[in-house]
N, C-alpha and C positions, 0 to 999 in steps of 0.2 A: 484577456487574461495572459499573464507572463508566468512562464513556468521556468525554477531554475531547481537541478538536480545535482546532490550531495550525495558521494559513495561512503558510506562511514563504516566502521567496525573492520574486525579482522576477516567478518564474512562477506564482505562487499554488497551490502546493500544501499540500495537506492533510497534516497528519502526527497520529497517533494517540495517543494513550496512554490504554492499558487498565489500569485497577485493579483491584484487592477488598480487602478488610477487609484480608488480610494486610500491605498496603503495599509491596508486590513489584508494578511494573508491566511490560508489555509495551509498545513503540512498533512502530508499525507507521511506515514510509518518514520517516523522519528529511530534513525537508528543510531547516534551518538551514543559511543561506547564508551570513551576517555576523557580526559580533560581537552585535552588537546581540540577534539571535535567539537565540545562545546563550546570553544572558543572561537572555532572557524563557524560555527554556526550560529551563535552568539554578535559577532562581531558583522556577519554581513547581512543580517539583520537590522542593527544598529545603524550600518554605512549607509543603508538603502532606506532609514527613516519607519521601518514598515513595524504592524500592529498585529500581534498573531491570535488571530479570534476563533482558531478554529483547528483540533487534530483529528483526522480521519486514520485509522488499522485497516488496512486489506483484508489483515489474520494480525493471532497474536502468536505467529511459530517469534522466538525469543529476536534474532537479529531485525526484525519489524518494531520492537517494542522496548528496544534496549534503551534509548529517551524520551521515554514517558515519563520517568519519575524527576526526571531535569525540568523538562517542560511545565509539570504541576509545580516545579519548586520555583522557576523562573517566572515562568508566564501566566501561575496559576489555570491550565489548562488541562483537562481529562481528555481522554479519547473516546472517541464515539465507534463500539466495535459491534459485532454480530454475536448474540447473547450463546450460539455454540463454541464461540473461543475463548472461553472460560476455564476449560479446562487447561488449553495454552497457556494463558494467561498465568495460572496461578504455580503450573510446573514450569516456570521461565528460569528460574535459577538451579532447579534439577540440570533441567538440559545443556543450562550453560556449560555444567561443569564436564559435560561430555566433550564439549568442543575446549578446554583446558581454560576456560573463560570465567568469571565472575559476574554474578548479578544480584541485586537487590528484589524484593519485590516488587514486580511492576504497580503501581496505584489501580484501584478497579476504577471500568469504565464512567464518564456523568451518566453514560446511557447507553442501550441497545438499541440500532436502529434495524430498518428490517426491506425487505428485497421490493423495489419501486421506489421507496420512501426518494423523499428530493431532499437536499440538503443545500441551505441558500448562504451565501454570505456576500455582501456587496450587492454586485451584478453578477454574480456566477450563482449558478446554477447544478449542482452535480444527482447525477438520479443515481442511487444505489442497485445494483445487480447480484444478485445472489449467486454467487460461481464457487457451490464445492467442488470437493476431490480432491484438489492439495491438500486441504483439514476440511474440516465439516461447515466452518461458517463463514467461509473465503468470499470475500465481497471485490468487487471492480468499482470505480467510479466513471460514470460517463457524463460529459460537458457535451451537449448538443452541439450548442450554440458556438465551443469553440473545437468541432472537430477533434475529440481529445478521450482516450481511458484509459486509464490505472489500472491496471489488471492486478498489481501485486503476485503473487505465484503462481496464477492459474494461465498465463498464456506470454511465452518469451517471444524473441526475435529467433525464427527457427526450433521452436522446442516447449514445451509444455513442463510443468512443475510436478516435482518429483511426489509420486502417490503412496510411497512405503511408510510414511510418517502418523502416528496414532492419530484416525479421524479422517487419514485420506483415501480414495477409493477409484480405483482408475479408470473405468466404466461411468462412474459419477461426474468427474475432470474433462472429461469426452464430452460430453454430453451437455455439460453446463457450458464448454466454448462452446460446442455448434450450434448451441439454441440462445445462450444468451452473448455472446459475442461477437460470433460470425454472421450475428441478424444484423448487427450496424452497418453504417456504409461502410463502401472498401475502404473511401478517401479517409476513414478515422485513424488517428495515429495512434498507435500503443506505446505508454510509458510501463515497465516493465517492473517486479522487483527488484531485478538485477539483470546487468547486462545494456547493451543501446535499443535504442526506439526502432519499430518499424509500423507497419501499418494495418488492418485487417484486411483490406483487400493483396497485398504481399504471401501472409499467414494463409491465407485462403490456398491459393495459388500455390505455396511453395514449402508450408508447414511439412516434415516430411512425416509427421503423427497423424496428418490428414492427405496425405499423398505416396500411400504404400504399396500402391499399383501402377 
């Protein structure tokens, strides 16, 4: 699997796209906010020949979901999120206007999927992880096979995701890394929200949310 990462929006987020040989890829948090981004994401799409069969939401806090409604209108595509970020989902253009931002309604999900569930496309493989506390239905993606998860909010390079936001709970955020993230191997790499990659055995080590003594 080839992974190549897109910062979009004025809030800097990450947004995904996973490959293979096939040319069928996955996106994980679609954040294209403008035309501009759609074109840059649009176009190397295009360049690189590939088939987008598949959006995955970590959450739906708004800069995660800002090209959802591109994506359905492009690619015919829905997102497959966690049936707690409904509530996100549907106050995405409230919240916008807090960050002096504009948004439409985001399209509701094809579906809800749910914590273990596997989600295949190709030859990849992604097992979904149930990691609240950032919001209540914060999901990870983990790739065994290639060493790899998507944490989305709930675990940075050095820092963890902010709990003050309706649905998160910081006791919950805790507790959901060290039992469901810090159980992978060290050698797995963490792609982030926002921010650069590191690894779980790094975070383990040197996380200072986990290293306060």
């Amino acid at each position: 699997m080839e992974i190549h990462r897109f910062i979009f929006s004025p809030i800097d987020v990450n947004t995904y796209l996973l490959t293979d040989s096939s040319g069928d890829c996955a996106i994980i948090d679609c954040g294209c906010y403008n035309d501009a981004e759609f074109e840059e994401f649009e176009s190397y799409i295009k360049e690189k020949g590939l088939n987008p069969v598949l959006l995955l939401n970590t959450h739906c806090h708004l800069d995660h979901i800002f090209g959802n409604k591109y994506l359905l209108e492009k690619y015919n595509l829905r997102a497959l999120s966690h049936e707690k970020e409904e509530m996100n989902r549907e106050n995405g253009p409230q919240h916008a206007v807090i960050f002096g931002l504009t948004m439409e309604m985001p399209p509701a999900p094809e579906r809800f999927i749910v914590d273990n569930e596997v989600i295949r496309f190709c030859s990849t493989d992604l097992k979904v992880l149930y990691v609240p506390g950032h919001s209540a239905g914060g999901l990870a993606f983990y790739s065994e096979k290639d060493g790899c998860v998507f944490t989305g909010d709930a675990l940075f390079a050095g820092s963890i995701g902010r709990t003050d936001l309706q649905g998160g709970h910081y006791e919950t955020l805790i507790s959901s890394i060290k039992n469901r993230l810090f159980s992978l191997p060290e050698s797995t790499v963490v792609y982030s929200g926002h921010g650069g990659g590191t690894t779980i055995g790094r975070e383990l080590k040197t996380n200072p949310w986990f290293n306060m003594t």
